[in-house]
Rosetta silent file (secondary structure, phi, psi, omega in degrees, C-alpha in Angstrom):
SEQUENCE: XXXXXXXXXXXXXXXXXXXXXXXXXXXXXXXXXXXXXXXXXXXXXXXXXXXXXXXXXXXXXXXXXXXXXXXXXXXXXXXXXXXXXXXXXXXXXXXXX
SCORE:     score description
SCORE:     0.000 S_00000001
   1 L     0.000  150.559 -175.236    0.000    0.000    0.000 S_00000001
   2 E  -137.844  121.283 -175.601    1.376    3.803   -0.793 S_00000001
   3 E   -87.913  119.428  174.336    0.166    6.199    1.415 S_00000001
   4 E  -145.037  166.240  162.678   -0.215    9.555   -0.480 S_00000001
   5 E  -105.309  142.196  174.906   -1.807   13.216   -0.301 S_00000001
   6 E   -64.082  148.426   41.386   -3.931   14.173   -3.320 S_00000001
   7 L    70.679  -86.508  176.827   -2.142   16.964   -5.051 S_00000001
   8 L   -90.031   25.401 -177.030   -5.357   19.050   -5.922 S_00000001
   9 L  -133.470   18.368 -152.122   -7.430   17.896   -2.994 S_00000001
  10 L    29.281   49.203  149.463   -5.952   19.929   -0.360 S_00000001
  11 L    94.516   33.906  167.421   -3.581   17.081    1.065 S_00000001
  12 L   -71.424  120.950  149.876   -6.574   14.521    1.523 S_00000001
  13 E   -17.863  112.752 -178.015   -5.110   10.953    2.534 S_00000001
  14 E  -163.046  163.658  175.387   -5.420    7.974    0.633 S_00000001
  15 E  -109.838  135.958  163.134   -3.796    4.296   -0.199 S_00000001
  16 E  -115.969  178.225  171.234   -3.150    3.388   -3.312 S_00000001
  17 E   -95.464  145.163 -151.718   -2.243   -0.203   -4.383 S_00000001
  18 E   -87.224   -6.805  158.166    1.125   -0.713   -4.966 S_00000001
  19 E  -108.306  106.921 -177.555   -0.056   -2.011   -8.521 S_00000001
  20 E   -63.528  153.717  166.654   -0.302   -0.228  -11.852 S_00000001
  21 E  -150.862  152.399  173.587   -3.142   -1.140  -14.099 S_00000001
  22 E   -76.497  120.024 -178.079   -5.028   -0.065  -17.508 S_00000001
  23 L   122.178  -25.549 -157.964   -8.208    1.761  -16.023 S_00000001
  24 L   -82.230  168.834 -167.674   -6.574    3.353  -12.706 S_00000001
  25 L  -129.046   32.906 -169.335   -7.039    6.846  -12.167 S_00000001
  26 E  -151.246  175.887 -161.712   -4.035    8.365  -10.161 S_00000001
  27 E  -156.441  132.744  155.945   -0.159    9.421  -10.433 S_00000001
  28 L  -150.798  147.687  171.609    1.694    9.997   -7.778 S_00000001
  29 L  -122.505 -177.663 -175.946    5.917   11.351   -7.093 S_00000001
  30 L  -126.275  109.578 -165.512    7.634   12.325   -4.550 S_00000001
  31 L   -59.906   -5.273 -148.629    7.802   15.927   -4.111 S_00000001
  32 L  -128.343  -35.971 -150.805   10.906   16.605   -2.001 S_00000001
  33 L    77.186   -4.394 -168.760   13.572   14.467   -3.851 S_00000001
  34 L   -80.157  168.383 -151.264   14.837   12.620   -1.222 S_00000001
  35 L   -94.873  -12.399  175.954   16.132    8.799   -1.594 S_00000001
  36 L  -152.032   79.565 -168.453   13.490    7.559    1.114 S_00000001
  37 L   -56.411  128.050  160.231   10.324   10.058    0.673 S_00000001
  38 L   -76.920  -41.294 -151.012    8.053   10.504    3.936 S_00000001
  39 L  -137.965   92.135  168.169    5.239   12.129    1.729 S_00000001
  40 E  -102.843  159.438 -165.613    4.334   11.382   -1.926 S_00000001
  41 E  -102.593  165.185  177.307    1.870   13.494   -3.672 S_00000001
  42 E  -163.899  162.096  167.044   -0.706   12.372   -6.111 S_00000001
  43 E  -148.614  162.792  172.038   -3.504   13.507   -8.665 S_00000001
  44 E   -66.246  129.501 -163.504   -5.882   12.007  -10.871 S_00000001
  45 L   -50.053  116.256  166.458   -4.730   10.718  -14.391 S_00000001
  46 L   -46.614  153.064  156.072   -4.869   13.200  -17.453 S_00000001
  47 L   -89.291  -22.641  129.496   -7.323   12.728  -19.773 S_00000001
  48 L   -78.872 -171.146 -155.040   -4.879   12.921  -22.516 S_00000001
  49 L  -157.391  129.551  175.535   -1.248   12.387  -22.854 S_00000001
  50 L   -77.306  126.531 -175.884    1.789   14.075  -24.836 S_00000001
  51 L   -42.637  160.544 -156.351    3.217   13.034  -27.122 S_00000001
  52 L   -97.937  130.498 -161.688    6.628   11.670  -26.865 S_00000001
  53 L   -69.182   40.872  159.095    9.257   13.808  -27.611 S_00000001
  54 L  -130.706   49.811 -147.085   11.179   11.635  -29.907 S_00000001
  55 L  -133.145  123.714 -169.974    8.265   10.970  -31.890 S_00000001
  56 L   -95.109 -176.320 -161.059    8.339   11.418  -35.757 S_00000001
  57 H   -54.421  -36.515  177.445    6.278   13.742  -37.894 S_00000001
  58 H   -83.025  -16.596  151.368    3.908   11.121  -39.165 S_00000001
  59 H   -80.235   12.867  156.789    3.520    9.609  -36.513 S_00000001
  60 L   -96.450    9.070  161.434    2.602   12.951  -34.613 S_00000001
  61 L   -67.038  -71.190  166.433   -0.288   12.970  -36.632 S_00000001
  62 L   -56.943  -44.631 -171.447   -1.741    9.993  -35.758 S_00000001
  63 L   -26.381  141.481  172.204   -0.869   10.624  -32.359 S_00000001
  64 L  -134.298  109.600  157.992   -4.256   10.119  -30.068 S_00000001
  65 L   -49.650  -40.124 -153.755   -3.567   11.562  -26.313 S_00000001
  66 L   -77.035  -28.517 -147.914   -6.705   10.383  -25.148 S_00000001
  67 H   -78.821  -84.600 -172.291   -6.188    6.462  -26.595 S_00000001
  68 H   -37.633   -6.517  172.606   -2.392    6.824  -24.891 S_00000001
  69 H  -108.462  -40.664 -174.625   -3.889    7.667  -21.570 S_00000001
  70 H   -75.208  -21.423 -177.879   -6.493    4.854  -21.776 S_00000001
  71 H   -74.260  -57.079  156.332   -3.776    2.705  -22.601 S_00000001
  72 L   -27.337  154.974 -167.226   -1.500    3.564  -19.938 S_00000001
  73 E  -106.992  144.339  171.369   -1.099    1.990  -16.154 S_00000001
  74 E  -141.787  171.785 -173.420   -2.238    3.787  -13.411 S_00000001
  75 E   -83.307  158.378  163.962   -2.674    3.722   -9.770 S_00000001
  76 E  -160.156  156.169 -156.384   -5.756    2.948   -8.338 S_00000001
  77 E   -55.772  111.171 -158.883   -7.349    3.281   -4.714 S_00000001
  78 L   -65.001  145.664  161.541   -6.688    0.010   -2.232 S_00000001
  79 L  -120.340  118.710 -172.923   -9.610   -1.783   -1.536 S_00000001
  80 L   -61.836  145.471  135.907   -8.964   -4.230    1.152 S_00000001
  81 L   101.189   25.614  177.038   -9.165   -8.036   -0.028 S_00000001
  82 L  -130.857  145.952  178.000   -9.112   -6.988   -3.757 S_00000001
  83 L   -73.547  171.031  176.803   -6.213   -6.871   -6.266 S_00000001
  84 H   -59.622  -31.705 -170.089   -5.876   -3.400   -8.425 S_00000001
  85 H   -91.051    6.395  175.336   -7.335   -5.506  -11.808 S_00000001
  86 H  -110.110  -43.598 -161.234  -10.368   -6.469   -9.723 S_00000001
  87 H   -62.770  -64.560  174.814  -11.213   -2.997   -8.379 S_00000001
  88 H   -23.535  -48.114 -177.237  -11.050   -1.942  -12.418 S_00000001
  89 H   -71.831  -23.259  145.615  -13.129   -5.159  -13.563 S_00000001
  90 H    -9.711  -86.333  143.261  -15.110   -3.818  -11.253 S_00000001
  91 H   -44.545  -52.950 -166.828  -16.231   -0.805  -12.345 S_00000001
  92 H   -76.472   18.049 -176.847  -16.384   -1.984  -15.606 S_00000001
  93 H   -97.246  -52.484  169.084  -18.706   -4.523  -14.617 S_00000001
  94 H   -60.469  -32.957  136.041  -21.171   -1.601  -13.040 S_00000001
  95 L   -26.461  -42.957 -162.964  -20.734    0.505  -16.006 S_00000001
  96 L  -117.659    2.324  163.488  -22.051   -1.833  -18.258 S_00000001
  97 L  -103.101    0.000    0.000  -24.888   -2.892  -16.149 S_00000001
């Protein structure tokens, strides 16, 4: 579990799981630099994504931010006795009923 303050939530508390997954909705660093962090920060996942700076012209065309963020692993909130790909299957289970 990773203990963090939201970023944009004015330092509200929360666990994430300790697993990225496609679907999660959080980010989080460590604000201070140090080699063993008391206090990492977090926010909620862009909805797009930039493009990669080594990325050539025709393929900045095609570039889709939003697809590359949906693609992407994220954090996502612990839920005791469930893995990170279960909270996600989750949702998408509630979503679609």
């Amino acid at each position: 579990m990773i203990k963090v303050y939201l970023f944009d939530r004015g330092g509200l508390r929360i666990d994430l799981d300790p697993e990225a997954v496609v679907g999660g909705d959080y980010t989080y660093w460590n604000p201070t630099y140090e080699r063993d962090p008391q206090t990492w920060r977090a926010t909620y996942r862009p909805i797009k994504v930039a493009a990669p700076l080594n990325i050539s012209n025709q393929d900045l065309k095609e570039w889709d931010g939003r697809k590359a963020a949906n693609s992407r692993r994220w954090y996502v909130e612990h839920v005791c006795g469930l893995t990170a790909a279960q909270v996600v299957a989750g949702r998408r289970r509630r979503r679609s009923a």
